[in-house]
FIKEZA-453069 format. One record per residue (C-alpha): residue in one letter; x, y, z. Coordinates in steps of 0.001 Angstrom, whole numbers, padded with zeros to 6 digits. Last residue first. Layout:
# FIKEZA-453069
 rest      c1      c2      c3
    A       X       Y       Z
...
# end
This chain:
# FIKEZA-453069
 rest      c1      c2      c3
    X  018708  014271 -042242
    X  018737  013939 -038196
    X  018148  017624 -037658
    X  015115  016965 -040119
    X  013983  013961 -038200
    X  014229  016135 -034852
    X  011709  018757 -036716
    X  009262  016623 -037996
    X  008669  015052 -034054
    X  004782  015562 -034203
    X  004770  019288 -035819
    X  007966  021485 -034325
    X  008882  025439 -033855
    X  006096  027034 -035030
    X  006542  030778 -034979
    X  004393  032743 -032980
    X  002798  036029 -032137
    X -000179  035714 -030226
    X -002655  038421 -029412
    X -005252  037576 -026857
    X -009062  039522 -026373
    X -010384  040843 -023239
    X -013812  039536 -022117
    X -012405  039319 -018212
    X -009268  041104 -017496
    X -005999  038541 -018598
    X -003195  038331 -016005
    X -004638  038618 -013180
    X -005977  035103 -012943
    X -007208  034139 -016644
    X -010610  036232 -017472
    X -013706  034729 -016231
    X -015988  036257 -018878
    X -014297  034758 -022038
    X -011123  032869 -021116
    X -010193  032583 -024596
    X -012365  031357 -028028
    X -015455  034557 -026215
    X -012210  036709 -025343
    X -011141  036805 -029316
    X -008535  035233 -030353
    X -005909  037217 -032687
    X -003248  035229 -034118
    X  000024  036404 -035603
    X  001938  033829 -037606
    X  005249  032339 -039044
    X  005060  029176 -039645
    X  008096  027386 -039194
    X  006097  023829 -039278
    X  003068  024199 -040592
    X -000549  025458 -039916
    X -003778  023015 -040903
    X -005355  023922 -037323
    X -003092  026608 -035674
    X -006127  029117 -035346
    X -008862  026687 -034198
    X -006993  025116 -031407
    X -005673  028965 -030698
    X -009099  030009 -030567
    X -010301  027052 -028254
    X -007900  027214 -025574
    X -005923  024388 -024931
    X -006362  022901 -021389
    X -007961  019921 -022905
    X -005098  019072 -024815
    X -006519  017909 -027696
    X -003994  019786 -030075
    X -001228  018453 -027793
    X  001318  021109 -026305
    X  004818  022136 -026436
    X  006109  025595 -025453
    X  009188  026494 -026836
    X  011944  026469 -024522
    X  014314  029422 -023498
    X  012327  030277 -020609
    X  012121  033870 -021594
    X  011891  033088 -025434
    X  008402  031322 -024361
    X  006695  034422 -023785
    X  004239  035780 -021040
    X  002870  038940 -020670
    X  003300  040660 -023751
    X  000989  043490 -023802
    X -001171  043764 -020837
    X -003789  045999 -021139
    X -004544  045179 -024851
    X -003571  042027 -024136
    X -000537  039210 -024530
    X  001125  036281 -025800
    X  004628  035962 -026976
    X  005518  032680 -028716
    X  007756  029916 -029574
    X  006154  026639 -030825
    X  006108  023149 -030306
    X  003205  021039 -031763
    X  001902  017249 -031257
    X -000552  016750 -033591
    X -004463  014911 -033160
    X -006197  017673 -034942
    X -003337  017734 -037398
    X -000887  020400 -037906
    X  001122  020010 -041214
    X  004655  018641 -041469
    X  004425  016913 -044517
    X  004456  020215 -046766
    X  007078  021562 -045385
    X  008794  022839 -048463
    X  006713  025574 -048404
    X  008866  027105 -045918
    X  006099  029873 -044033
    X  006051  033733 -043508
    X  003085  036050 -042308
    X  000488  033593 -041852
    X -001928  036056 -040230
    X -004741  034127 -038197
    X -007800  035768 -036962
    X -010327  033971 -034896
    X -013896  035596 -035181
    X -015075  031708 -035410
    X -012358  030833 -038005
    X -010902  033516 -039706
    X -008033  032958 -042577
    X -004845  034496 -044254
    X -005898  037711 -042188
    X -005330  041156 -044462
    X -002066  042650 -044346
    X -003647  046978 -044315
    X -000927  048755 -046854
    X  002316  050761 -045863
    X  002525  053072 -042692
    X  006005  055210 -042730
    X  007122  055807 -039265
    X  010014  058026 -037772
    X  009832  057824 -034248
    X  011506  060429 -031621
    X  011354  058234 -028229
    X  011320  060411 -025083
    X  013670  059534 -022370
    X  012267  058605 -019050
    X  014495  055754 -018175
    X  017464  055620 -020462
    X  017429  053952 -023053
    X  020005  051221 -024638
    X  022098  050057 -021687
    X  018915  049223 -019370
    X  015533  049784 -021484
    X  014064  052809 -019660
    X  012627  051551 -016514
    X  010666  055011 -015998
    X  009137  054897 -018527
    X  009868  053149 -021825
    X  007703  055411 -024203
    X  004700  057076 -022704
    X  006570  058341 -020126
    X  008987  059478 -022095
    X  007351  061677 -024100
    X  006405  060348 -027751
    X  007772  062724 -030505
    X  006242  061176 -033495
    X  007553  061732 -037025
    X  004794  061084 -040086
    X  004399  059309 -043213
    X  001191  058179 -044002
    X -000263  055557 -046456
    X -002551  054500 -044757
    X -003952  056717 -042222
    X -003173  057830 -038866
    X -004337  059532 -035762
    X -004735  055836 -034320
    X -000995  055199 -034668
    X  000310  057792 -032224
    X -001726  055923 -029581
    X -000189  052683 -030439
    X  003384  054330 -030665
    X  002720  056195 -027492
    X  001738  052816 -025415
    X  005078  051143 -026849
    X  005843  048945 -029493
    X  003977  045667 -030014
    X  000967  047069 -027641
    X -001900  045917 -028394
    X -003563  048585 -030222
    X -002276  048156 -034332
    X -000755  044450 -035145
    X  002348  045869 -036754
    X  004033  043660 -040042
    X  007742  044864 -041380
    X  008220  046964 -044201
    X  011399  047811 -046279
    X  013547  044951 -044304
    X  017247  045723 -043684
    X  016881  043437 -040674
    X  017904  045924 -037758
    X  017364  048966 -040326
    X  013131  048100 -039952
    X  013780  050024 -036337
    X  014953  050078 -033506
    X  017933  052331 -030668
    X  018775  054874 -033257
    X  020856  057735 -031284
    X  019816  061261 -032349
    X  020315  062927 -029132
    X  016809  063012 -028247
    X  016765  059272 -028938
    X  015787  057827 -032042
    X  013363  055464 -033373
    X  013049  054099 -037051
    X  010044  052871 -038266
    X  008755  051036 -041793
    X  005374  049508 -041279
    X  003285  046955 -043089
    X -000287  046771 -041348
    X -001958  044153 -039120
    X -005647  044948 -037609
    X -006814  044944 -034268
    X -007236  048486 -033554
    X -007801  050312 -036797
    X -005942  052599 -038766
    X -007646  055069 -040530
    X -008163  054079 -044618
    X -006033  056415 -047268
    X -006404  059998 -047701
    X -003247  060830 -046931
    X -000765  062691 -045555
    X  003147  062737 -046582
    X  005504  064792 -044518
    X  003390  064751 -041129
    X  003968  066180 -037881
    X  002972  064578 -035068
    X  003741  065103 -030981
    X  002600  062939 -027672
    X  003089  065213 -025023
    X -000230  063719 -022904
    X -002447  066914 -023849
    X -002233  066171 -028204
    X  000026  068339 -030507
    X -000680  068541 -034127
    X  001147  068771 -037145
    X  000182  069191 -041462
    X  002525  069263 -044573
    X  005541  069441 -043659
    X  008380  069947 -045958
    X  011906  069192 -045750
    X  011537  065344 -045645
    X  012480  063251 -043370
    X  014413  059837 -044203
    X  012178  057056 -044143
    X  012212  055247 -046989
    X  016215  055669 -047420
    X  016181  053686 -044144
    X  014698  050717 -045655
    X  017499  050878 -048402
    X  019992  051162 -046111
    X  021902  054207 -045243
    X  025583  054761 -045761
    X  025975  058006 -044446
    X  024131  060554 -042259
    X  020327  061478 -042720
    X  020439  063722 -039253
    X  016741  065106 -039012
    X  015830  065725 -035386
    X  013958  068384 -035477
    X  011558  068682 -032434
    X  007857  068611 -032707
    X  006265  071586 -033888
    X  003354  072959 -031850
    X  000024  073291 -033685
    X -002646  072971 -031132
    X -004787  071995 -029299
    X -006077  068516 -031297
    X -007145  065118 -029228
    X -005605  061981 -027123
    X -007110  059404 -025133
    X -005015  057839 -022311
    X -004015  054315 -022272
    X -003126  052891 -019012
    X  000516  051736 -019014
    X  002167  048396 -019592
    X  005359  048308 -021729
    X  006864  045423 -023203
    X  009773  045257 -025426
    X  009469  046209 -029237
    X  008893  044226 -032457
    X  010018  040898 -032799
    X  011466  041343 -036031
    X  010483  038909 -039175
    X  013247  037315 -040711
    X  012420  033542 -040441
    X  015640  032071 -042088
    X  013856  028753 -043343
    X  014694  025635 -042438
# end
């Protein structure tokens, strides 16, 4: 099998989005401390001394940029490479491309992957950009902090290169699947339309990022591709996939639960990100332990 080094980006946050706009030209905080031994990912993102445009927004989120350009905005919905690194106030790094020693690392932009800050952060950007964020912390972890690596309320000081836009490896009725990793060895282990498939996932919304995921139960989720209870985007996206996949899959609310929405976890006509790696394809993977 493949190592499948892609990070799982973030923990889940649910907050209402607030809009954000220009008053003024307050600096964010310093917080340059290059130390020793960095990675090659990290060398990407070490601060520069000049900056070459800031802004401030009403709900404490902060910019200031070291590289601007005039490359595309970044749109809800799409996948870019990123490099990040966040730090506490005190200069602790608690994420980040370092964890993997990865130069860039794929971001589905608006649904909440990182926290509500980062997303919001994100739309004031550009290809191409390199920026530090000071996100307060209540639009960071909250008040729940994450328990032994941040403390509730603590703002989140992000370092964030943006790389190029990762287009979608194929769209199928609006359905957007980026195969972000695969073993091309598996070559007889492709998904049918009469497969049985296994595969770990977190699914989610724009309002609620992340709520569900297979990693919590410690099982991967296993499912026929004519179950009826399958919905018809992800049917569509995982068509002619492989085992060990890697893949993000955007479905949009008219291949979901349209209209009706999916108890209170989904709002009616809202869209579903999946992030997923496939796990098994009709038994392959049991024959391979078995080999």
């Amino acid at each position: 099998m493949k190592n499948l080094k892609y990070l799982a980006l973030g923990l889940l946050i649910t907050a209402c989005t607030n809009g954000v706009e220009k008053v003024d030209n307050t600096q964010a905080p310093d917080t340059r401390n290059p130390g020793n031994q960095l990675s090659e990912a990290e060398k990407l993102i070490e601060p520069k001394k000049q900056i070459v445009d800031k802004k401030s927004f009403p709900n404490g989120i902060r910019i200031q940029w070291f590289e601007k350009t005039d490359g595309a905005p970044i749109r809800e919905g799409s996948v870019y490479e990123i490099n990040f690194k966040t730090k506490l106030q005190n200069g602790e790094v608690v994420d980040g491309n370092y964890k993997l020693q990865r130069d860039m690392l794929p971001f589905l932009a608006g649904y909440g992957m990182q926290t509500q800050g980062f997303d919001l952060a994100m739309k004031e950007l550009h290809e191409g950009d390199f920026v530090e964020i000071f996100i307060p912390g209540k639009l960071a972890r909250g008040k729940k902090g994450i328990p032994g690596i941040i403390p509730p309320n603590a703002p989140n000081i992000v370092m964030l290169r943006i790389g190029k836009e990762i287009k979608p490896t194929k769209v199928v009725n609006g359905v957007k699947v980026w195969k972000l990793e695969e073993n091309p060895e598996m070559t007889d282990a492709k998904i049918g339309e009469n497969s049985n498939v296994a595969i770990h996932y977190f699914v989610g919304t724009k309002s609620n990022p992340r709520y569900d995921n297979s990693y919590q139960r410690n099982t991967p989720f296993a499912f026929g591709m004519k179950d009826y209870s399958l919905i018809p985007g992800l049917r569509k996206a995982m068509m002619d996939m492989k085992m060990y996949d890697k893949l993000y899959i955007l479905v949009p609310a008219k291949e979901a639960y349209g209209s009706r929405g999916y108890v209170d976890m989904v709002k009616p006509n809202e869209d579903l990100f999946y992030d997923i790696i496939v796990m098994d394809v009709d038994g392959k993977s049991v024959q391979q332990n078995e080999n």
